[in-house]
C-alpha positions in Angstrom: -8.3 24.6 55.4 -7.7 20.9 55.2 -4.4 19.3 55.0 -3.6 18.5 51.3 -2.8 14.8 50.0 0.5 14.1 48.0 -2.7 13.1 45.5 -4.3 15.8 44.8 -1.2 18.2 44.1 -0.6 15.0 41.4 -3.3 16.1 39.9 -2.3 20.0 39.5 0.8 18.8 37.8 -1.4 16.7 35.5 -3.6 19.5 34.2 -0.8 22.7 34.6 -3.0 24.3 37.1 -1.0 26.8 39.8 -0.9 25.9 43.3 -2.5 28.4 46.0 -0.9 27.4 49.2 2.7 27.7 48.2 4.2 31.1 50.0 6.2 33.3 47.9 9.2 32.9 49.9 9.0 28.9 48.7 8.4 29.6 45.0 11.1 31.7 44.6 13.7 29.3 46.6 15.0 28.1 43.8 15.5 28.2 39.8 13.8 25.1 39.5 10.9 25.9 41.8 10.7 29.0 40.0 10.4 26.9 36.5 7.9 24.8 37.9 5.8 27.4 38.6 6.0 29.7 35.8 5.3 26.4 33.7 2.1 25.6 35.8 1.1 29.4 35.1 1.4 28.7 31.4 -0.4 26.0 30.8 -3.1 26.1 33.4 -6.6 26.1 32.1 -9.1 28.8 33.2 -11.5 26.5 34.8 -9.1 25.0 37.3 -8.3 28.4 38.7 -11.3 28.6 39.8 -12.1 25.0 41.3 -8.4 24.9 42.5 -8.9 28.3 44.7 -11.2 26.4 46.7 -10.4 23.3 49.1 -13.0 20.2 48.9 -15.8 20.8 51.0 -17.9 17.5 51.5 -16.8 14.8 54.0 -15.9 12.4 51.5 -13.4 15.4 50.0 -11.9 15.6 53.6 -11.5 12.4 54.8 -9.8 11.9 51.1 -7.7 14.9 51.8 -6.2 13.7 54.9 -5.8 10.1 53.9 -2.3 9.3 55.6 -1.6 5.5 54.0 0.0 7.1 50.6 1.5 3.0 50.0 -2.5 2.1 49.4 -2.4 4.6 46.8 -1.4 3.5 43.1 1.8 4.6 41.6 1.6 8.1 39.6 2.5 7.9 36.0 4.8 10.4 34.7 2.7 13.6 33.9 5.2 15.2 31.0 7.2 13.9 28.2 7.3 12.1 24.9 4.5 9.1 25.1 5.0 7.2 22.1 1.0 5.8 21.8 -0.2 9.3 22.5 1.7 11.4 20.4 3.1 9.2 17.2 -0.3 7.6 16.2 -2.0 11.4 15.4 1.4 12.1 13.1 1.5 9.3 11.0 -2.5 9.4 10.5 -1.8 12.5 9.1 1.3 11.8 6.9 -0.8 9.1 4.9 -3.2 11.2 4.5 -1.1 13.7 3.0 0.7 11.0 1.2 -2.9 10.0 0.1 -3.6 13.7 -1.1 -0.6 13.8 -3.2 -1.7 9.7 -4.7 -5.1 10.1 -4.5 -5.8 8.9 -9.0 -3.9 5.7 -7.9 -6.3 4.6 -4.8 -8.8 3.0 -4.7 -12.0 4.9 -2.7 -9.5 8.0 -2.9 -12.2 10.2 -1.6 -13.6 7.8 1.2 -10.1 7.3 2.2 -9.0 10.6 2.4 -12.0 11.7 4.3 -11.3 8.7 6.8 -7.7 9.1 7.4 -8.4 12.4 8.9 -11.9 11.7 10.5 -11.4 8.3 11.6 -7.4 8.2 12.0 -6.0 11.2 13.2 -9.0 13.1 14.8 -10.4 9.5 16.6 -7.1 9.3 18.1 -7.1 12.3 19.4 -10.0 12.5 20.7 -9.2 9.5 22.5 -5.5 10.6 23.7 -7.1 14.5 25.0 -10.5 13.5 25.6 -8.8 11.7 28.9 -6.2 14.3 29.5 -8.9 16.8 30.3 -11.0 14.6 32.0 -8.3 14.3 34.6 -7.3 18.2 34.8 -11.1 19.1 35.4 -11.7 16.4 37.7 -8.0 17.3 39.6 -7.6 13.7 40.0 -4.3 11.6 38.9 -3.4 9.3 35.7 -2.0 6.0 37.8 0.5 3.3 36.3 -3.0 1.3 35.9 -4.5 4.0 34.1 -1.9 4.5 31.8 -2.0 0.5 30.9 -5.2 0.8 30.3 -5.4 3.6 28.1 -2.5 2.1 26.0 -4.7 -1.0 25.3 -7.5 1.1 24.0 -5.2 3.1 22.0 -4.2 -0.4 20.5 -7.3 -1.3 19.8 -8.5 1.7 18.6 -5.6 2.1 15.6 -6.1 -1.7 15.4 -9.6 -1.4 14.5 -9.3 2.0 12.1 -6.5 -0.2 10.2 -8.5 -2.5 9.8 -11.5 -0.6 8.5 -9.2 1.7 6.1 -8.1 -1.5 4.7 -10.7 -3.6 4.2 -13.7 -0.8 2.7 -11.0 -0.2 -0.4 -10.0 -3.5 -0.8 -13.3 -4.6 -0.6 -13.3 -7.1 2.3 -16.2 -7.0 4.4 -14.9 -9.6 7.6 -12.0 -7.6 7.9 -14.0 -4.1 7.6 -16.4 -5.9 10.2 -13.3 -7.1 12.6 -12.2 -3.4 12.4 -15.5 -1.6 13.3 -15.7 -3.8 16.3 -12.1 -3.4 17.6 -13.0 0.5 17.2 -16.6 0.7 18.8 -15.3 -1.8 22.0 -12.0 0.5 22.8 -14.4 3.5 22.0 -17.5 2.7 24.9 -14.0 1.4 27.2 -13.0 5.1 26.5 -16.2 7.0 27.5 -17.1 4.4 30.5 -13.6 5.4 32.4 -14.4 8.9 31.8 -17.5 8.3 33.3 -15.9 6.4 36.4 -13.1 9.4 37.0 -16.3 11.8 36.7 -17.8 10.2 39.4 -15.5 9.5 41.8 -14.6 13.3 41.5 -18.5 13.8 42.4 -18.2 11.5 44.9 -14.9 13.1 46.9 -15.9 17.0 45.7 -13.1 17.1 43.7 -14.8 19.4 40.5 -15.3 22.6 39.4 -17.6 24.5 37.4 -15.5 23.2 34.0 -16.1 19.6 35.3 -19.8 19.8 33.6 -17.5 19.7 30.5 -16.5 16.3 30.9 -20.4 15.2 29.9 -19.8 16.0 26.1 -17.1 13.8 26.0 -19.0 10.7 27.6 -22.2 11.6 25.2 -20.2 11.6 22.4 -18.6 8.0 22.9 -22.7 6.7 22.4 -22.6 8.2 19.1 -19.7 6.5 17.5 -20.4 2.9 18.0 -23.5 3.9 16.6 -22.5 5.6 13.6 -19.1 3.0 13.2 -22.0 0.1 13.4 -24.0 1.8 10.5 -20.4 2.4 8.8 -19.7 -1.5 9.2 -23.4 -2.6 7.5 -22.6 0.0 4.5 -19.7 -1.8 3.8 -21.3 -5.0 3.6 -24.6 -5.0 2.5 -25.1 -1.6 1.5 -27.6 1.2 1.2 -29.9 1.2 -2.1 -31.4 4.7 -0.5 -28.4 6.1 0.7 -30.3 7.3 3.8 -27.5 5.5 6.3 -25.1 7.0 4.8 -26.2 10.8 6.0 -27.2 8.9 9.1 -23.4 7.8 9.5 -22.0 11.4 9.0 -24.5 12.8 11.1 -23.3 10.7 13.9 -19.5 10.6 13.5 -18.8 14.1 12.0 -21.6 16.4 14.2 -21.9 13.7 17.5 -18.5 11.8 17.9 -16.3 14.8 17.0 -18.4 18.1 17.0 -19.5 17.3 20.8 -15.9 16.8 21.7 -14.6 20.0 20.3 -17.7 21.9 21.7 -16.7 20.7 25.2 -13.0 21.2 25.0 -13.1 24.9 23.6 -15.1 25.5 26.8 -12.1 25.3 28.4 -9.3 25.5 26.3 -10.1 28.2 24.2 -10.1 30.9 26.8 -6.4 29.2 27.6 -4.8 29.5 24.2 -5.9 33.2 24.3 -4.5 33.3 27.6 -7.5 35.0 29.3 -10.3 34.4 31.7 -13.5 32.9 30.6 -16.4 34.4 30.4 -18.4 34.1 33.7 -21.4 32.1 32.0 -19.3 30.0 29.7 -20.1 26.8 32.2 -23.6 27.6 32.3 -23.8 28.2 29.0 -21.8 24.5 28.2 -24.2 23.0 30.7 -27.7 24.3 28.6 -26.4 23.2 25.1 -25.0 19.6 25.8 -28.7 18.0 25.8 -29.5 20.7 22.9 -27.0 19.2 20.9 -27.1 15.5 22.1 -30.9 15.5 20.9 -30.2 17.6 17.6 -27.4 15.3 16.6 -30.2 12.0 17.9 -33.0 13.8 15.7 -30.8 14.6 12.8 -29.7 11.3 12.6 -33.4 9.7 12.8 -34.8 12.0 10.2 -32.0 10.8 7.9 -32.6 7.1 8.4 -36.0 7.5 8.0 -36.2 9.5 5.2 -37.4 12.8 6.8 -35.8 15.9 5.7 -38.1 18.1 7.8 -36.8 16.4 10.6 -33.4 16.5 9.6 -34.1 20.2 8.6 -35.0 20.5 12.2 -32.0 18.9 13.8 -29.8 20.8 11.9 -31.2 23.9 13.0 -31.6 22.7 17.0 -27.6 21.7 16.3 -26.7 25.5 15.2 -28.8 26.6 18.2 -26.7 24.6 20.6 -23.8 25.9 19.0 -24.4 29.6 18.9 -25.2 29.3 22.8 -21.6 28.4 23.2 -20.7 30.7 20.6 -21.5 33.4 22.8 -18.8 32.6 25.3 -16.2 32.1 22.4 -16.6 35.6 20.9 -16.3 37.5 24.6 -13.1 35.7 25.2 -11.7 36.3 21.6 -12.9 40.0 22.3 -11.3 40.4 25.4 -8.0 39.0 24.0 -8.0 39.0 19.8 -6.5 35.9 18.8 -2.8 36.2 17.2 -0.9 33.2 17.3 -1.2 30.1 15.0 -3.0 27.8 17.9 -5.9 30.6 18.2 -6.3 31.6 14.3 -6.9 27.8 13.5 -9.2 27.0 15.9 -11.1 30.0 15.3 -11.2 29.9 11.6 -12.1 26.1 12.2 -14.8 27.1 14.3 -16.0 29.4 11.1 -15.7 26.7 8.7 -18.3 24.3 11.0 -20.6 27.5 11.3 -20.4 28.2 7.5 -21.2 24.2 7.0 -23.7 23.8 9.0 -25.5 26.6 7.7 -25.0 25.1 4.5 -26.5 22.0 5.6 -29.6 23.3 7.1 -30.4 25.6 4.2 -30.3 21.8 1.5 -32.3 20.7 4.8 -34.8 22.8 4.3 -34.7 22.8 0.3 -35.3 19.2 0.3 -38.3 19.7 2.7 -39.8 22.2 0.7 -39.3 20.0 -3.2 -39.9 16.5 -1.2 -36.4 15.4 -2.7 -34.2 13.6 0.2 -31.4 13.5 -2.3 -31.1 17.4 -2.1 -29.5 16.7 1.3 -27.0 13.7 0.6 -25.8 16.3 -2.1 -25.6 18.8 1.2 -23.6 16.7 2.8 -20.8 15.1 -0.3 -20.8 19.5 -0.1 -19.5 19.8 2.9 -17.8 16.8 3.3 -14.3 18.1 2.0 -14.6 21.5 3.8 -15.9 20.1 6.8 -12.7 17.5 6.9 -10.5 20.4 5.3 -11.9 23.6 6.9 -13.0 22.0 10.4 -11.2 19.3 11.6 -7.8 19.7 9.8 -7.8 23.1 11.5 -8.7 22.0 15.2 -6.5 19.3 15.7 -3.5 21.5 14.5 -5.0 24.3 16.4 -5.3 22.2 19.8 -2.2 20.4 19.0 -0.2 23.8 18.8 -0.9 24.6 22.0 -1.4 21.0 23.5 1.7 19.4 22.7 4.4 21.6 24.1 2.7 21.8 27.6 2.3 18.1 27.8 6.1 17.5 26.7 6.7 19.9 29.7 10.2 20.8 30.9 10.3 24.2 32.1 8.9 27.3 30.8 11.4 27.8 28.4 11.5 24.3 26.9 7.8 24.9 26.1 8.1 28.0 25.0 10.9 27.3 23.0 8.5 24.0 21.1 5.8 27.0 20.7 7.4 29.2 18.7 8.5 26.7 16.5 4.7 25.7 16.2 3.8 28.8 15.5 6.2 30.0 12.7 4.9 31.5 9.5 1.9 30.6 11.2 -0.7 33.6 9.8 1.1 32.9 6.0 -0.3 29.2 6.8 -3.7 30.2 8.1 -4.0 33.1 5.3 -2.9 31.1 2.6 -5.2 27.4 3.6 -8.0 29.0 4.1 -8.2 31.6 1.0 -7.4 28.7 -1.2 -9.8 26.3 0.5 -12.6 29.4 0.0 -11.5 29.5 -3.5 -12.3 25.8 -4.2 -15.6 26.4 -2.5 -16.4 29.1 -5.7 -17.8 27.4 -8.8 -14.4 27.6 -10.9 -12.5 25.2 -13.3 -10.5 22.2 -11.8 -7.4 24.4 -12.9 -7.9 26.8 -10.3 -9.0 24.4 -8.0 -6.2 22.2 -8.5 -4.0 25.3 -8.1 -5.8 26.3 -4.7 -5.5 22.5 -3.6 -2.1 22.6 -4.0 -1.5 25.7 -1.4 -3.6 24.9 1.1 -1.8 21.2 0.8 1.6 23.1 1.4 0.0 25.5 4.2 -1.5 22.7 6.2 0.9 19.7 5.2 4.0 22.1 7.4 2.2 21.5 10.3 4.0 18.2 10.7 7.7 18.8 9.8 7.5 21.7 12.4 5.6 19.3 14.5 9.0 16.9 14.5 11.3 20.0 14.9 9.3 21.2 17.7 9.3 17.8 19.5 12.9 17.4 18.7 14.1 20.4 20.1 11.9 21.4 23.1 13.2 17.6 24.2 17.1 19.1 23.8 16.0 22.3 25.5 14.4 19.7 28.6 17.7 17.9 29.0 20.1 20.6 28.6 17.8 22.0 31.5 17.5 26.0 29.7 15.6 27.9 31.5 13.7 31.8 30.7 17.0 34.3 31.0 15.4 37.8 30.4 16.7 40.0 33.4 15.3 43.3 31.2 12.5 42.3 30.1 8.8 43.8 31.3 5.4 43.0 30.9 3.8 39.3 30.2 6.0 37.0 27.7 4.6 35.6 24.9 4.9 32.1 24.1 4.5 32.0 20.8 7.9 34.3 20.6 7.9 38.2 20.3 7.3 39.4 16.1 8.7 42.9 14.9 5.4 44.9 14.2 3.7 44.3 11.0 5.1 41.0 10.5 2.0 38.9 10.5 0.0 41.4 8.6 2.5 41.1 5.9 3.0 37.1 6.3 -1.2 37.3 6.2 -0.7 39.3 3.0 1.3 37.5 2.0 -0.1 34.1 2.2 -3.7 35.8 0.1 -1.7 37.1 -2.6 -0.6 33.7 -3.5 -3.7 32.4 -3.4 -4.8 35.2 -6.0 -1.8 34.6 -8.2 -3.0 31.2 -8.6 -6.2 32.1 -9.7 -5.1 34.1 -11.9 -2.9 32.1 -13.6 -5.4 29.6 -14.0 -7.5 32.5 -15.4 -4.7 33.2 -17.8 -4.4 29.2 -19.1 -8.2 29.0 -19.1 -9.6 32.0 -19.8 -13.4 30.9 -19.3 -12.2 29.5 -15.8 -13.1 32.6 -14.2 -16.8 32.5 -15.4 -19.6 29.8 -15.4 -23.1 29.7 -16.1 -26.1 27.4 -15.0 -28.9 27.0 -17.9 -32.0 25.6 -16.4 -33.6 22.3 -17.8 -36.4 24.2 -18.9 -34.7 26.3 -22.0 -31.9 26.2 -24.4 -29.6 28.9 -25.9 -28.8 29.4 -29.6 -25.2 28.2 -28.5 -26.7 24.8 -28.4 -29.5 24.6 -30.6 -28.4 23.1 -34.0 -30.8 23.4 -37.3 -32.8 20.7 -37.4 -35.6 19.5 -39.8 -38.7 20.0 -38.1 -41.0 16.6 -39.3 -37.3 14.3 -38.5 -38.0 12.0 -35.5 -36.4 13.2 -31.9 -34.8 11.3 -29.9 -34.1 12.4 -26.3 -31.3 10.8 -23.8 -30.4 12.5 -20.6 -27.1 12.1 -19.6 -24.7 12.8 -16.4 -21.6 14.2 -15.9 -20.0 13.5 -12.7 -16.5 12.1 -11.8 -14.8 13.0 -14.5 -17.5 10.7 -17.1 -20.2 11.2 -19.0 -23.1 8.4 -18.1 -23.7 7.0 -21.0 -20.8 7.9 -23.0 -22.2 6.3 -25.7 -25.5 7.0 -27.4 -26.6 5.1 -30.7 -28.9 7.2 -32.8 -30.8 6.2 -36.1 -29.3 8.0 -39.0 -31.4 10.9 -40.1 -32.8 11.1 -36.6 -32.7 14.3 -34.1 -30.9 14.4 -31.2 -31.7 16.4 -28.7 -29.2 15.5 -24.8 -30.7 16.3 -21.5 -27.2 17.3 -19.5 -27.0 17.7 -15.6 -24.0 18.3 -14.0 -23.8 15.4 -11.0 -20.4 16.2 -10.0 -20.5 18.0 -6.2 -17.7 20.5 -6.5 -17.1 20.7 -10.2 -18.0 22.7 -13.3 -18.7 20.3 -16.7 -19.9 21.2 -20.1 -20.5 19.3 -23.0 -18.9 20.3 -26.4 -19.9 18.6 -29.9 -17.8 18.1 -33.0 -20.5 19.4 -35.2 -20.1 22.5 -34.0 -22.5 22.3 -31.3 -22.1 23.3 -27.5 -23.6 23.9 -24.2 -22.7 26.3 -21.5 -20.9 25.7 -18.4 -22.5 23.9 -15.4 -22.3 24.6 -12.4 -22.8 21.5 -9.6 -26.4 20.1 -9.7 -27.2 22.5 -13.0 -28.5 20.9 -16.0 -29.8 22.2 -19.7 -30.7 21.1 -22.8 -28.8 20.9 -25.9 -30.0 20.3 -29.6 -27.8 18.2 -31.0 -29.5 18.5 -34.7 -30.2 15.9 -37.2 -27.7 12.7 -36.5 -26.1 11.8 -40.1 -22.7 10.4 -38.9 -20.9 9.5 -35.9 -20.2 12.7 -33.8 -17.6 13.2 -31.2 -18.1 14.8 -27.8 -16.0 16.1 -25.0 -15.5 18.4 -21.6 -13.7 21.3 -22.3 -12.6 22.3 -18.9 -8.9 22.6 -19.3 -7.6 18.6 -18.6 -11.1 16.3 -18.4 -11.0 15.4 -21.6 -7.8 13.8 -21.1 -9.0 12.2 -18.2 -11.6 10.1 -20.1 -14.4 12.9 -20.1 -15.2 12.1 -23.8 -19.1 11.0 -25.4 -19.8 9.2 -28.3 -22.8 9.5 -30.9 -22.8 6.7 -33.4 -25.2 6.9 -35.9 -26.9 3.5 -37.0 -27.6 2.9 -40.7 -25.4 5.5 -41.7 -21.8 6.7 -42.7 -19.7 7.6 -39.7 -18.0 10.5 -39.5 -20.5 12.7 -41.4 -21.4 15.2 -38.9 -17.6 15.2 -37.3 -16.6 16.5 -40.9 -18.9 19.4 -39.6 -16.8 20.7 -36.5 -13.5 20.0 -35.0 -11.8 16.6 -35.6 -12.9 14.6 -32.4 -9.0 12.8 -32.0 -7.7 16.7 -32.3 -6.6 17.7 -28.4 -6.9 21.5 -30.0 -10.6 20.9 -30.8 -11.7 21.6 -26.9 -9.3 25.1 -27.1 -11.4 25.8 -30.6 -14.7 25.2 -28.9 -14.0 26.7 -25.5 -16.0 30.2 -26.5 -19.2 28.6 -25.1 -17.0 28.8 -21.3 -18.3 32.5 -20.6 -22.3 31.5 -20.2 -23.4 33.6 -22.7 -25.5 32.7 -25.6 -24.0 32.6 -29.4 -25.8 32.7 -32.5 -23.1 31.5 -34.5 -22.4 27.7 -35.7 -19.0 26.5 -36.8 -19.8 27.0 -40.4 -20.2 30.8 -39.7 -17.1 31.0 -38.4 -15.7 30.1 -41.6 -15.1 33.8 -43.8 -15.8 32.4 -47.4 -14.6 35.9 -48.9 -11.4 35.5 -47.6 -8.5 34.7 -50.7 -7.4 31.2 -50.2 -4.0 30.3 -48.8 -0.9 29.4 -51.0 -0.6 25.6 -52.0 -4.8 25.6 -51.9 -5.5 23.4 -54.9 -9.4 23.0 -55.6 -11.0 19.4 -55.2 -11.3 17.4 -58.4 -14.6 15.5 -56.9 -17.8 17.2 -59.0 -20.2 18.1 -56.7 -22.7 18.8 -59.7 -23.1 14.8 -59.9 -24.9 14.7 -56.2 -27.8 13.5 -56.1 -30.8 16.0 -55.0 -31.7 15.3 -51.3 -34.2 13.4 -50.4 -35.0 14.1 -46.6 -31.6 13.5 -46.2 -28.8 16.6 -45.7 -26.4 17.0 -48.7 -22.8 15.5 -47.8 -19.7 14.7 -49.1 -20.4 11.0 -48.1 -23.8 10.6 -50.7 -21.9 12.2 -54.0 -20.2 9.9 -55.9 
C-alpha cells in the first residue's frame, strides 16, 4: 500500500469519511481521537466507504501520494464551523420569503416573488454552497485557502445578482433586472467550470470512486441556468406575447438547474441520512439517467419555445423515465432502513411531491397534444408551480439542511448530535401537518379552507428556521465547552436524531393531520358550500341559472373571466329590454369562482379552467353581480350590468340589494352544484300573515300602464 500524503487525509476530514489505516490501539488513545472518529463515522457518505477502502492505483495517484514537498502545497481551509457566506445567505432567503408569505396583498408580483425567493434565493444558494462540498468529498480532494476565496466571490456575485433580479422585475426596472441576470449566470458557469476542474484532476491522480460519476449532474445542471436566467432576463424586458418562454424558463430552472442537482446528491446522500448502505447499482443506475434527463429537460424545453406540446409531452415523460431509474435505488435504501427522522421524511415526501408534479405535468402535456391547445400546458405548469416550490423544494433544502448543517458545523459527535436533535424536534407533527394542508389546497375547495391550510403548513415549515438558529447556537456552545457522548450503559447504535419514547411520532404524526382536518372543518362550518363544488360545461345550463326570458327579445352574449380575484369585464352595458345571456370560465389556477346575480339569478361553483353559461333574462335595470365564495366579494370580485336606455335599479329591486354584504350569504344555495328550479320570487311564501308594523303601499298599481313588450315594474306606474 502506498504511503499516504497529509493531502489526501485533508480530504477525509472534508467529506466525514472514516480512515482505514488507523489501528485500533490509535483510535482509542485518546477522548479526542475517539471523538474524531465516531464524528467521521457519522457523517461519512456511503460512497466514500467504498472509494476510500481502496488506495489510488494509477501512477499519477502514487507519485501524488508520496509527494514529500507539503510547503508547495496550498494552505487547507478550515473543514468545520460557522461560515458566514455559506450558511447565513440560505436563512435569510428564506425569512423574506416567509415575511413575503405573511405580506404577500401588499407586494407587488407577490406570486413571482414568492416563487423566486425560494427558487432563485434560497435553493440557488445552496446549490452553489453543497453542490461544491460534495464535489470535494467524492473526489477526496481538499478545499484550499484559494478555493475558499474563490468560492466567496461567486457567492457574492451570485446574491448580488438574485438581488438585483428580485428587485428590479417588481419594480419594474429592466437594466437592473438585466445587471442582475448577468451577475447570476457569470458566478453560476464560474461555479460548474471549478467543479469540472476538481473532477478532473481527481481523474487525472485516481482519486474517485464509484459516487464520483455524481459529480456530472452538478456540472450539467450549471448549462441550464444561464440558459434559462437569460430567457428570464428577456421576459422581463421585452416580453413574451405567446407565453411559450416562459414554460421554457421553468423548464430549465425548476426541472434542469435544480432537479438535476437534487437527483445527483440523493445518490449519495440519501442512503446517508438513513444511515445505511446503498444499493449496489445506485452508481450505475446515476450514471444511465444523467444524459436521460439532460436530453428530456433539453427537449422539454425546445418543445416549449417552439410551440410543440407533443414534444414537450415527450420530454416530460423521458424526464419521469430518468427519474424512476433512480427511483429504484431510493426505495431499496428506504426499504432497508424506513425513514424516521425529520431529514429523511422531508426529503422523501419532497421526492413525492416532484413525482406527483411531474405526473401532473405530463398528463396537461399530453392533453394539450391531443386538443392542439399549448395553453393547456402553461396552465400545467402555474398548477404546479406552488406545489412544486411548496411540496418539492421547500422540503429538500430543509430535508438536506437537517442533516447537512450539523456535520459541517462539526465538533465532536456529541456537538452534532446535540444540533440534530434540535433539527429534528416535533419533526413528524411538521411533516404531517405541511404536507396534509398543502394536499388540502391542492383539492378544489373555497379560499377559506385554503387560507386555513396555508396558514399551517406556513407554521409547520416557517419552524424550520427558529430551530435552525437554536441548533446553530447551541451545537457551537456544546463545540467550545468541548462535551463529548457520555453513555457508559448504553448498547446498540445511537441515534442522532435523539432516542423518542414509543408511539411518540405516531401521535405527533396524528397529531399534526388532525389539525389539518379541524381546519377544514371549520371552514366547512363558516362556509358550508366550501366543502362541495361543481363544474358545468360550456355546453349547457341549469335551471339555477336560466332566468325567464321573452323568447322574440334580442340576446346579447359576453363571455367573461374570473381569475385573480376579478371579473374581466366587470362591467357590461346592455340595451334595456335586451337578453343577457354571460359566458363564465373560471381562469383562476387554484381557485373555485361563481358568479351570483341580484335578480335572483346564479351559476354553480367552478372549479379551475371550468366554465358555463348563465341566462341572465331580460335586462330592464342595472343589476348587480358578485363571487360568493366566503371573502372575494370584498376583495373587489363584484360585476356590473348597466342597462342603457332604461331605469337603473329595476332588476336589483328583483333579488338581493347589490351594496347588502348579506346578499352573497342569501344567494350562497347555488355553492352545492346542484340544479334549482326555484327563482328569488319563489322563495317569497305569499300566504304567509304579514309582520306587525306592515302598512300596505298607497301607490295604485291599477293606474299601470298595460305592457307593451316591456315587463311590468314599479319604475313604469305612475
Amino acid at each position: 500500500m502506498p504511503e499516504r500524503s497529509d493531502h489526501e487525509p485533508a480530504a477525509q476530514d472534508q467529506s466525514g469519511g472514516a480512515t482505514r489505516d488507523r489501528s485500533p490501539a490509535q483510535d482509542r488513545s485518546s477522548e479526542q481521537d475517539q471523538d474524531r472518529v465516531v464524528e467521521r463515522a457519522s457523517a461519512r457518505m456511503p460512497g466514500l466507504l467504498a472509494s476510500h477502502a481502496s488506495e489510488p492505483t494509477s501512477e499519477s495517484g502514487r507519485e501524488h501520494a508520496s509527494e514529500p514537498a507539503l510547503g508547495a502545497l496550498p494552505k487547507r481551509a478550515p473543514g468545520r464551523g460557522f461560515w458566514v457566506l455559506r450558511d447565513l445567505p440560505t436563512l435569510l432567503w428564506l425569512i423574506l420569503a416567509i415575511v413575503a408569505a405573511v405580506a404577500h396583498r401588499n407586494l407587488p408580483a407577490a406570486p413571482w416573488l414568492l416563487l423566486h425567493l425560494l427558487f432563485l434565493g434560497a435553493i440557488t444558494h445552496a446549490i452553489l454552497v453543497w453542490s461544491q462540498h460534495f464535489a470535494i468529498a467524492l473526489t477526496r480532494s481538499t478545499l484550499t485557502v484559494p478555493d475558499r476565496r474563490a468560492q466567496n466571490v461567486r457567492l457574492l456575485l451570485a446574491n448580488t445578482g438574485i438581488a438585483l433580479v428580485l428587485a428590479g422585475v417588481p419594480l419594474v426596472v429592466w437594466p437592473l433586472t438585466l445587471a442582475g441576470a448577468a451577475l447570476l449566470i457569470i458566478a453560476v458557469v464560474w461555479h460548474g467550470a471549478s467543479i469540472l476542474r476538481r473532477l478532473r484532476r481527481a481523474l487525472r491522480r485516481g482519486l474517485t470512486g464509484p459516487y464520483a460519476r455524481t459529480i456530472r449532474y452538478y456540472v450539467a445542471s450549471a448549462v441550464f441556468l444561464p440558459i434559462g436566467a437569460a430567457i428570464g432576463a428577456w421576459l422581463a424586458g421585452p416580453g413574451d406575447p405567446d407565453g411559450r418562454l416562459i414554460l421554457a424558463h421553468a423548464i430549465l430552472n425548476v426541472l434542469g438547474w435544480i432537479g438535476l442537482t437534487v437527483a445527483g446528491t440523493l445518490v449519495s446522500l440519501w442512503p446517508t441520512m438513513l444511515r445505511t448502505r446503498a444499493d449496489d447499482r445506485a452508481a450505475t443506475h446515476a450514471a444511465r439517467a444523467l444524459p436521460i434527463l439532460a436530453a428530456a429537460v433539453l427537449v422539454a424545453a425546445g418543445g416549449a419555445a417552439a410551440g410543440l406540446s407533443a414534444v414537450v409531452a415527450l420530454g416530460f415523460a423521458a424526464y419521469a423515465a430518468g427519474l424512476g431509474l433512480l427511483g429504484v435505488s431510493f426505495a431499496r435504501a428506504a426499504r432497508r432502513t424506513p425513514p424516521r427522522s425529520f431529514a429523511t421524511l422531508s426529503a422523501g415526501a419532497a421526492v413525492a411531491w416532484w413525482a406527483a408534479c411531474l405526473v401532473v405535468l405530463t398528463v396537461r402535456a399530453v392533453e394539450a397534444w391531443a386538443v392542439g391547445d399549448p395553453v393547456v400546458v402553461q396552465r400545467g405548469i402555474d398548477w404546479a408551480a406552488p406545489y412544486l416550490a411548496a411540496g418539492f423544494a421547500a422540503q429538500i433544502l430543509f430535508g438536506a439542511l437537517s442533516y447537512l448543517v450539523p456535520v459541517a458545523l462539526g465538533g465532536g459527535p456529541t456537538p452534532v448530535r446535540i444540533g440534530t436533535a434540535i433539527l429534528d424536534r416535533f419533526g413528524p407533527w411538521r411533516i404531517a401537518t405541511a404536507n396534509v394542508a398543502l394536499f388540502v389546497c391542492a383539492l378544489p375547495v373555497s379560499s377559506l379552507i385554503r387560507v386555513g391550510a396555508s396558514i399551517l403548513y406556513l407554521i409547520a415549515m416557517a419552524a424550520f428556521v427558529p430551530l435552525l438558529l437554536i441548533a446553530i447556537r447551541r451545537q457551537a456552545q456544546a463545540k467550545r465547552a468541548g462535551a463529548r457522548l457520555d453513555e457508559p450503559g448504553r448498547r446498540g447504535p445511537i441515534r442522532p436524531e435523539g432516542e423518542h419514547p414509543p408511539g411518540r411520532r405516531a401521535g405527533q404524526a396524528v397529531a399534526g393531520l388532525l389539525a389539518v382536518i379541524l381546519v377544514a372543518a371549520i371552514g366547512g362550518a363558516i362556509d358550508p358550500h366550501a366543502l362541495g363544488t361543481s363544474a358545468t360545461s360550456s355546453s349547457g345550463a341549469s335551471g339555477a341559472n336560466t332566468a325567464t326570458a321573452d323568447a322574440a327579445a334580442p340576446a346579447q352574449t359576453v363571455h367573461v373571466t374570473a381569475a385573480d380575484m376579478r371579473f374581466t369585464p366587470n362591467r357590461i352595458e346592455v340595451p334595456a329590454g335586451t337578453r343577457l345571456v354571460i359566458e363564465l370560465t373560471n381562469a383562476d389556477p387554484e381557485l373555485v369562482h361563481d358568479l351570483v346575480l341580484a335578480n335572483g339569478v346564479h351559476g354553480t361553483r367552478l372549479a379551475p379552467g371550468a366554465s358555463e353559461t348563465i341566462d341572465v333574462g331580460i335586462i330592464t335595470g342595472d343589476v348587480a353581480g358578485w363571487c360568493s365564495i366566503v371573502g372575494h366579494r370584498q376583495m373587489g370580485m363584484t360585476l356590473e350590468i348597466i342597462a342603457t336606455g332604461g331605469d337603473a335599479g329595476a332588476n336589483g329591486a328583483n333579488g338581493a340589494d347589490a351594496d347588502d354584504p348579506g346578499a352573497a350569504a342569501e344567494h350562497d344555495h347555488a355553492g352545492s352544484g346542484e340544479a334549482s328550479d326555484e327563482s328569488a320570487a319563489g322563495l317569497i311564501d305569499l300566504t304567509r300573515d304579514p309582520g306587525a308594523g306592515f302598512s300596505p303601499t298607497t301607490r295604485c298599481w291599477i293606474r299601470c300602464p298595460p305592457p307593451t313588450g316591456r315587463r311590468r315594474t314599479a319604475s313604469n306606474c305612475r
